[in-house]
C-alpha positions, 0 to 999 in steps of 0.5 A, a space after each residue: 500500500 503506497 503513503 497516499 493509500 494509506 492517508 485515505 485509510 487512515 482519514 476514513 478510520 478516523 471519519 468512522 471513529 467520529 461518527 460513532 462517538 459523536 451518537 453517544 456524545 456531542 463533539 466539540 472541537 477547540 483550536 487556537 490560532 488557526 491562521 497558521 494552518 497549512 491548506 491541508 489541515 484546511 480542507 481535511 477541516 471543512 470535510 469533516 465538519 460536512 461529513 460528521 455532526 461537530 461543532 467546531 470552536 475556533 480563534 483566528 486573526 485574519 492573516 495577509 493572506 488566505 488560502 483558497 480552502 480557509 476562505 471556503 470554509 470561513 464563507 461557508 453558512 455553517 460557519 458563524 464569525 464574531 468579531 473579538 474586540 482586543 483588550 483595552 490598554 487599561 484593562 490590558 496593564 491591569 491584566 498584567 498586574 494581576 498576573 505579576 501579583 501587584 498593584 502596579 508595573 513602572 511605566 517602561 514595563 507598561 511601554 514593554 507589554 503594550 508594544 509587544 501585545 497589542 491587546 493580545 491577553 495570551 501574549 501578555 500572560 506569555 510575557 509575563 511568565 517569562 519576564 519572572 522566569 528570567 529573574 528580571 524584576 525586583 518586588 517591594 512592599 507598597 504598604 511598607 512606610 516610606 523613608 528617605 534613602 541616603 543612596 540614589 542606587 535605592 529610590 527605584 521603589 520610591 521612584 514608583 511610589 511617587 507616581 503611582 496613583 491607580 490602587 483599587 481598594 475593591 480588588 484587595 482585601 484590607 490585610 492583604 499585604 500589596 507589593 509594587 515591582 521594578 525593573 533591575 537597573 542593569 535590564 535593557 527590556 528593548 534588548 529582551 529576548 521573545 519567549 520560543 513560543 511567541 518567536 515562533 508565531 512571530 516568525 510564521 507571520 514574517 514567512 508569509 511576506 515576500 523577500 523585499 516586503 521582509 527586508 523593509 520590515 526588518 530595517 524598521 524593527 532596527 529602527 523601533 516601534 515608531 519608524 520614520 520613513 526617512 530614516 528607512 530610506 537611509 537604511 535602504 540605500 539601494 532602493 528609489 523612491 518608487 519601490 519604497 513607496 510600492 513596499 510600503 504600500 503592501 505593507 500598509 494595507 496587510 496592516 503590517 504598518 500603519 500610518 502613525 497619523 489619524 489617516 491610518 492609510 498611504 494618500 493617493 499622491 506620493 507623499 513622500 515625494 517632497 524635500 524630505 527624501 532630497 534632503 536624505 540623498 543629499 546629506 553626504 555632500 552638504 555635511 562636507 561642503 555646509 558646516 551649519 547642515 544639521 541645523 538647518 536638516 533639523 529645522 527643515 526635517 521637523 518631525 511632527 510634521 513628517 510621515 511616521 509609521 509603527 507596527 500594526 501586528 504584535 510581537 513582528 518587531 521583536 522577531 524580525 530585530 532577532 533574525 539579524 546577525 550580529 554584526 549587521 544588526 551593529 551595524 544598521 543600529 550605527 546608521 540609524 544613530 549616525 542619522 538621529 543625532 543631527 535631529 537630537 536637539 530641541 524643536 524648532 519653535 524653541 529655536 534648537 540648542 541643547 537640553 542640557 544648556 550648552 552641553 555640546 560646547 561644555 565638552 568639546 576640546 580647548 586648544 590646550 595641548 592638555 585638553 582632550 574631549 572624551 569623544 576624541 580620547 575614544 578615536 582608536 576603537 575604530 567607531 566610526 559613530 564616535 568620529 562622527 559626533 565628535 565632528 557634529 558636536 562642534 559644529 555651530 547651533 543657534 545658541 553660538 549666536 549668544 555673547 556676553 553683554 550682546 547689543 540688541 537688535 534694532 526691533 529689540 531696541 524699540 521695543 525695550 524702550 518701552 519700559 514697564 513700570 507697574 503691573 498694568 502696563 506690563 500686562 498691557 504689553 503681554 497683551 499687545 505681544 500675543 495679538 500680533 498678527 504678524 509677529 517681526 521675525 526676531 519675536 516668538 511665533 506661534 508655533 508649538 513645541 514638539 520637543 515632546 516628539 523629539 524625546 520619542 522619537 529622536 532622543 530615546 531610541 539613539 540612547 538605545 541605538 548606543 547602547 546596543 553599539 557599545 557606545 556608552 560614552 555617547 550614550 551617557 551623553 544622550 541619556 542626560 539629554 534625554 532625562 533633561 528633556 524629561 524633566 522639562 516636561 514635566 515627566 520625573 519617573 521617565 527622567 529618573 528612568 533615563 539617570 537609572 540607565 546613565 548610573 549603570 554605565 558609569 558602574 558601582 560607586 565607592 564609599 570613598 571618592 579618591 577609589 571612584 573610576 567610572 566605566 565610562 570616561 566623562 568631563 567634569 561638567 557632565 558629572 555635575 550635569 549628572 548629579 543636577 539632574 540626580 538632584 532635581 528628580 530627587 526634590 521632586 520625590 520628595 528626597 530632600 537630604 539627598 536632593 541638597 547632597 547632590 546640589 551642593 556636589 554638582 556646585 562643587 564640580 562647578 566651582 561655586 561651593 555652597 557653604 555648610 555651616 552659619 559661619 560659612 553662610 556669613 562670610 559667603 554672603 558677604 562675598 556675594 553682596 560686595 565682591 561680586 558687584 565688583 566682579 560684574 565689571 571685569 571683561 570677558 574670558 575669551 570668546 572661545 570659552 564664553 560657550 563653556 562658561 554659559 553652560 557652567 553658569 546654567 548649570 550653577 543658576 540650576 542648582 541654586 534655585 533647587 537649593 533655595 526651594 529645598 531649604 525652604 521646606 524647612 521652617 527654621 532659622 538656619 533653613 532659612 540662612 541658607 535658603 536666603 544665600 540661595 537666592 542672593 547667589 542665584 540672583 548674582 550667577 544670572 546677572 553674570 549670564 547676562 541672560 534677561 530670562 535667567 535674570 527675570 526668573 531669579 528676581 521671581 524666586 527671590 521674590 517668592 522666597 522673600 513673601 514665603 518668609 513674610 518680607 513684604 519690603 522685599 518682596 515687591 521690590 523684587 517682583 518690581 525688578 523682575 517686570 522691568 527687566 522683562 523687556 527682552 523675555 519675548 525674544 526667546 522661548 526661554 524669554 517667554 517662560 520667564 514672562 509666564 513665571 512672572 505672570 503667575 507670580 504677579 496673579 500670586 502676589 494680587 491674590 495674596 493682596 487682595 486684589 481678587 479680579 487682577 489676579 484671576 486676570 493675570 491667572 488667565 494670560 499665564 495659563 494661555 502662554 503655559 498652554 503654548 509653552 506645554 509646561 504642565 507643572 507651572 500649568 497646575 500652579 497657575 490653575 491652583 492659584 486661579 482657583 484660590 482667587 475665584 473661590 475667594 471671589 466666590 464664583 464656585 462655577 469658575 472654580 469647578 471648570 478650573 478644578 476640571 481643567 486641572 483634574 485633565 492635567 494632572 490625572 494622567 502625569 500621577 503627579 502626587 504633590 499635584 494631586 494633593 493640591 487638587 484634592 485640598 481644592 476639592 475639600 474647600 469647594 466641599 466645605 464652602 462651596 454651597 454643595 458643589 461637587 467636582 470629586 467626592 469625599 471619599 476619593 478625596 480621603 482615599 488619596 490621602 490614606 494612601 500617600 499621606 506618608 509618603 516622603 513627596 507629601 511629608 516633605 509638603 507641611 504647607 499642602 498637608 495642613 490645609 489637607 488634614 484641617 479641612 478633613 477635620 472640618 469636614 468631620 465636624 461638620 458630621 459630629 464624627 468627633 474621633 476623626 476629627 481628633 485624628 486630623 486634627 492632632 496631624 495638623 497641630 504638628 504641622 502648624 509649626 513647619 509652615 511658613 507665610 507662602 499662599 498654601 501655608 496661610 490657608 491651612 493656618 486659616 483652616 487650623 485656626 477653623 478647627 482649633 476654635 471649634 475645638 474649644 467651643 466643643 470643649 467643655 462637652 468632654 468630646 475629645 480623648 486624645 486633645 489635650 485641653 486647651 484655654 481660650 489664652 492658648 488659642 490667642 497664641 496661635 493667633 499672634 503667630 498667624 498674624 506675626 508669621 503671614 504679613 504677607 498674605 493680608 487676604 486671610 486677614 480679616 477673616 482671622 480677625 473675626 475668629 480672634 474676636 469670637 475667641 475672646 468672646 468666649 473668653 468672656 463667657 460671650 455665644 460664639 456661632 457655630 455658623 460663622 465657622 461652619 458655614 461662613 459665606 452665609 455670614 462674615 465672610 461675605 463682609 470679609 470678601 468685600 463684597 460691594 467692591 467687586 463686581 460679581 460678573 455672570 461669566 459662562 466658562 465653557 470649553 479649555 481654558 483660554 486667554 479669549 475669555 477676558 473679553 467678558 471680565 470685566 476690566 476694572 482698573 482696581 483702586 489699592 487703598 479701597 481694595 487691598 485688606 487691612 492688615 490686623 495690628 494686634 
């Protein structure tokens, strides 16, 4: 009997078999993935399904093709096809959590299994099986109380828990113990190998295209998960134009690729037919015949507009990035770096540069014979990447056009003539700037930034392309750009990702400084740009001991020591009050090394206004020493940058650090400075972000004054140029400050759309010191809002439960005061007197740290609520733990208030009443409890004056926006009818 006899038999036996089984039992068949059938198990499928009685259940993706029998037998009317949608990335990352055991995964895990499982819930149980069998993360204890770390080799875990957000409390019982999970610093998960299983499916998937369409996918994978075309035709040298776009095509509609715009399909026109692909063939004689091309390439290749694919089937990527050898994966990987790093600098409406001010000329070699730059010193491993930035580093930027002292343009002359005395006329001229039409070219246009494209989709994959090359030395150099550009945006956990990576090139650091050796060979000022970076990450962690250790290294690597003790704070500030006016005056260095020294003076203005912000924490008498030096050297390392953005922005933080510790002299002094030398801020972006600063502080210092409408006013154009700028944590200071002034002025609708806005802002970034802003918002609106709701109560406590000791909001006394009072006070209101005990005695022990800043008087002003509640209810025996208290006592807290916020008189009044209902007490007088339950009905109306603002009916619909004064009215505010008195106890 020959082998197709045999098959015949053999498939008649098993038709047989079937047939008798399926008379006792019904038959039910399960086959997963079925797309990978050949076209025998097809027909041999279909002839049984019309010979015996079954029923067939069966998965499939549609694959870029199918054989004649699949597409018979899925036509056929026996069959009944039911679409399944893929899962969510929520639900897919929460799937993912509860097969890792946790509560949470760190955002490079998240970016991990999305780009590999595309809403697949096999693929995400697979790799995650296999991410624990590979020993590659690292577990710990969420509901273990936070500390502050003395080593940053250890905050990977607080790193999570500083953004965390999302816990369900319904998922997990109240004693089960939680456990978030990290990744191991020395783990690159872009260079993880795919499970067998998956790589085989992968791989099947890649058999199915043709041998040009496989290559073109295999140079993408090369690229990364989004792929920009021009960088493919780099790679594909031997390929025109129209073969390119016929291979793209056929992959574009076997949904191989996609387009990474909304259109997910390829225009009719060749769009790839314009400059972008002269530019590409064009690039080697310009590099040798233009010294400023890659400037000008960035600015004409920008990206955001640039066609860009991305994968459209999971796991393809991977598979096809493992198919390589060795050697030409090396090698591709050096093309694609060799052509990302002209594109490595910040987008064009911010007029280029680098991210880390100066950074390329900071490196570059003196023509001192001793002087070597690092990248030179690696010429002899042959790399030919290596050669080719030590030549693009050097090569001019728009910041080589910077000097010293340099003579403005004549547009810049006129318009500086111009000089803004008071807050209104710089407003005016805040206006007058963003209603040109026609902008002259030396003034910012309106052109967004993109530079959040270009951490994506430049930034972040050259770091990987270096690190799979072996270039750590640029790669160290691309992930300080890269954290920089982080943490610009407002991203701390990926800037902390990025440091993470750069700490594990440089190796394991020695207890003692004289055995240091990095694995990699870096310049002095990268070292200090490295621990500058280190230590703003950690201030926002809430790590402040080792954020101010990490200051005062990179200080030190920069030559500009900050002192450790008071003796040393005196004689510095001497140094700095007489010496450096007189330093101010003597010429320049040569104008070769005016680059290097810029970017050591940024880097110096840097780190003193995180030194000054760190020490401000802490309220007492030597923080405050030190804070003080802070911003007096701050002040003076500006002015000797000759910088008018760097010198508005230190005459800002001066002026909030002088309101913060209650100088009112000093403090509009500093703020009257800052708005006159504002003149030139609106030449540069950098210029813009300095005025948006200023008008935060200016709508800061009106609300603190009083003068509720101007502050709103300021809030509104501050927010607008923020929204330009995409700075979303200046963004949500701006908003805070808006809603203070629009609760104050009582318009509770402009107050939930502001909470709104901000709620979008915030909710996705898992900021937690933002979020505790919010919530505190919340629970005002709550309290004395006339019932008005934008989140409810019990999310509000639940935030607090979870984070309250947590290092970032520990170290946040001001916020943390007015959180835990208002909880009190909100207990109160519902007779539920332990809880009230409870926050209340959390919030007695903050009361000391807080300072005259705008969030510490309102929780002073919230403080003193609760505390006069309190002794009313005194004498009722209601509280255990308070101790008692006299009405003597209580009038000390007054006097303190009154002593310690002198700059912040719009509480003033109010407290005033509570002072004087104290004293009634005192004198056996009734004290209302509606005056402090429910002031808007009673005092607080006087207290807000309410017949000296106009109560406007404005309708907030839509984002925010500066469109919106047209219907505020525009009320020239007369000082001694509006501001508050002060209280003169």
């Amino acid at each position: 009997m020959d082998d197709l006899a045999r098959q015949k038999k053999v498939k008649a036996c098993f038709f047989q078999v079937l047939q008798k089984a399926v008379r006792e039992t019904p038959l039910i068949f399960l086959i997963d993935e079925a797309q990978y059938m050949d076209a025998a198990s097809w027909e041999f499928w279909g002839t049984l399904l019309s010979s015996v009685p079954i029923i067939m259940v069966m998965t499939l993706t549609l694959p870029f093709t199918l054989c004649g029998w699949a597409q018979h037998f899925l036509q056929s009317p026996q069959a009944i096809l039911v679409p399944i949608s893929k899962l969510a990335a929520t639900s897919l990352l929460r799937m993912a959590c509860w097969e890792l055991g946790v509560v949470s995964i760190p955002q490079e895990l998240q970016i991990y299994l999305l780009h590999r499982c595309f809403g697949n819930p096999l693929y995400c149980e697979v790799l995650c099986q296999d991410l624990l069998s590979k020993d590659i993360l690292l577990f710990r204890d969420l509901q273990k109380e936070e500390e502050e770390n003395s080593k940053w080799e250890s905050l990977s875990a607080t790193a999570m828990k500083s953004t965390m957000y999302s816990i369900s409390p319904a998922t997990f019982e109240e004693d089960q113990e939680l456990y978030v999970c990290t990744v191991k610093d020395d783990v690159n998960l872009d260079t993880v190998l795919l499970p067998p299983l998956l790589k085989e499916i992968a791989v099947n998937q890649l058999d199915q295209l043709s041998p040009e369409e496989q290559l073109l996918v295999k140079c993408a994978a090369v690229i990364g998960h989004s792929i920009h075309v021009d960088l493919l035709q780099h790679l594909l040298p031997g390929w025109d134009e129209n073969k390119l776009l016929q291979v793209l095509r056929a992959l574009v509609d076997m949904h191989v690729l996609r387009w990474f715009t909304q259109s997910q399909e390829l225009p009719a026109e060749p769009i790839l037919e314009p400059s972008s692909i002269e530019i590409i063939k064009q690039t080697k004689e310009k590099e040798k015949s233009d010294p400023g091309f890659p400037l000008r390439l960035q600015k004409e290749l920008s990206l955001p507009q640039t066609e860009l694919l991305e994968f459209g089937v999971p796991l393809l990527r991977e598979a096809a990035w493992e198919l390589w050898p060795k050697a030409q994966q090396i090698a591709l990987h050096l093309e694609c770096a060799c052509f990302l790093q002209d594109l490595a600098c910040r987008c064009g409406s911010c007029h280029g540069g680098d991210f880390v001010s100066f950074h390329r000329f900071a490196i570059c070699p003196t023509k001192s014979s001793s002087g070597t730059s690092r990248f030179c010193s690696y010429k002899d491993t042959g790399s030919v990447l290596t050669q080719v930035i030590t030549e693009k580093l050097q090569l001019p930027s728009p910041q080589d056009s910077f000097q010293f002292q340099t003579k403005p343009s004549r547009s810049q002359e006129v318009f500086t003539s111009e000089h803004c005395r008071t807050e209104e006329e710089f407003l005016d001229q805040v206006n007058r700037k963003l209603a040109q039409g026609s902008p002259e070219k030396d003034v910012l246009t309106t052109k967004p930034c993109h530079c959040e494209e270009i951490l994506k989709l430049v930034l972040s994959p050259l770091t990987q392309h270096c690190l799979i090359i072996g270039e750590t030395t640029c790669a160290f150099y691309y992930l300080l750009e890269a954290a920089a550009a982080s943490l610009d945006l407002s991203d701390n956990y990926m800037a902390f990702f990025y440091l993470r990576k750069a700490s594990s090139l440089l190796g394991q650091h020695s207890a003692f400084s004289f055995l240091k050796k990095h694995k990699v060979k870096i310049c002095q000022f990268e070292e200090a740009a490295f621990c500058s970076l280190r230590s703003e990450v950690c201030f926002n962690m809430g790590q402040i001991t080792l954020a101010k250790k990490l200051a005062r290294q990179a200080l030190r690597l920069l030559k500009r020591n900050f002192p450790c003790t008071w003796f040393g704070v005196l004689f510095q500030t001497f140094l700095e009050k007489y010496w450096h006016s007189w330093s101010l005056n003597q010429p320049p260095n040569n104008p070769s090394e005016n680059k290097k020294k810029l970017a050591i003076l940024q880097q110096q203005v840097h780190c003193l206004s995180l030194l000054w912000q760190l020490y401000n924490l802490e309220a007492t008498a030597s923080s405050r020493r030190f804070a003080c030096l802070a911003t007096l050297m701050q002040k003076n390392s500006a002015e000797e940058f000759a910088n008018e953005a760097q010198v508005v922005s230190a005459y800002v933080a001066l002026s909030q650090f002088s309101q913060n510790m209650g100088d009112r002299e000093k403090w509009l002094h500093c703020e009257q400075m800052a708005i006159q030398k504002s003149s030139l801020c609106w030449f540069s972006r950098e210029g813009l972000l300095a005025t948006a600063q200023l008008m935060q502080a200016l709508a800061y210092t009106k609300l603190c004054l009083g003068h509720l409408d101007f502050s709103i006013k300021l809030g509104f154009q501050a927010h607008e140029i923020c929204r330009h700028l995409k700075k979303p944590a200046l963004e949500n200071l701006v908003l805070s400050v808006l809603f203070r002034s629009a609760f104050l002025k009582k318009k509770f609708d402009l107050c939930v759309h502001v909470l709104e806005s901000q709620w979008a802002l915030i909710s996705q970034g898992h900021d937690v010191l933002g979020l505790a802003c919010f919530y505190s918002a919340c629970l005002d609106l709550l309290l004395y809002g006339k019932g008005l709701l934008c989140r409810p109560f019990g999310e509000c406590l639940r935030f607090i439960q979870h984070y309250e000791h947590s290092c970032v909001l520990t170290s946040q006394s001001n916020v943390m005061l007015g959180v835990h009072s208002s909880l009190a006070m909100w207990f109160a209101q519902g007779s539920q007197w332990n809880l009230f005990e409870h926050h209340f005695s959390k919030a007695r022990q903050l009361v000391k740290r807080t300072n005259a800043s705008l969030f510490g008087s309102h929780g002073f002003v919230r403080f003193l609520e609760c505390h006069v509640l309190m002794l009313q209810k005194m004498p009722e025996g209601l509280f255990m733990r308070i101790p008692p208290e006299t009405h003597s006592h209580t009038l000390k807290y007054f006097k303190e208030f009154f002593s310690r916020c002198v700059t912040c008189p719009v509480y003033h009044q109010w407290v005033s009443e509570l002072k004087a209902s104290v004293m009634r007490y005192g004198k056996r007088e009734s004290m209302s409890m509606t005056n402090i339950i429910g002031p808007f009905d009673t005092c607080f109306t006087r207290i807000w004056i309410e017949g000296d603002f106009p109560e406007e009916d404005i309708s907030f619909e839509g984002n925010l926006g500066i469109q919106r004064f047209d219907r505020v009215a525009d009320v020239k505010e007369n000082k001694d009818e509006e501001e508050i008195q002060e209280c003169i106890c």
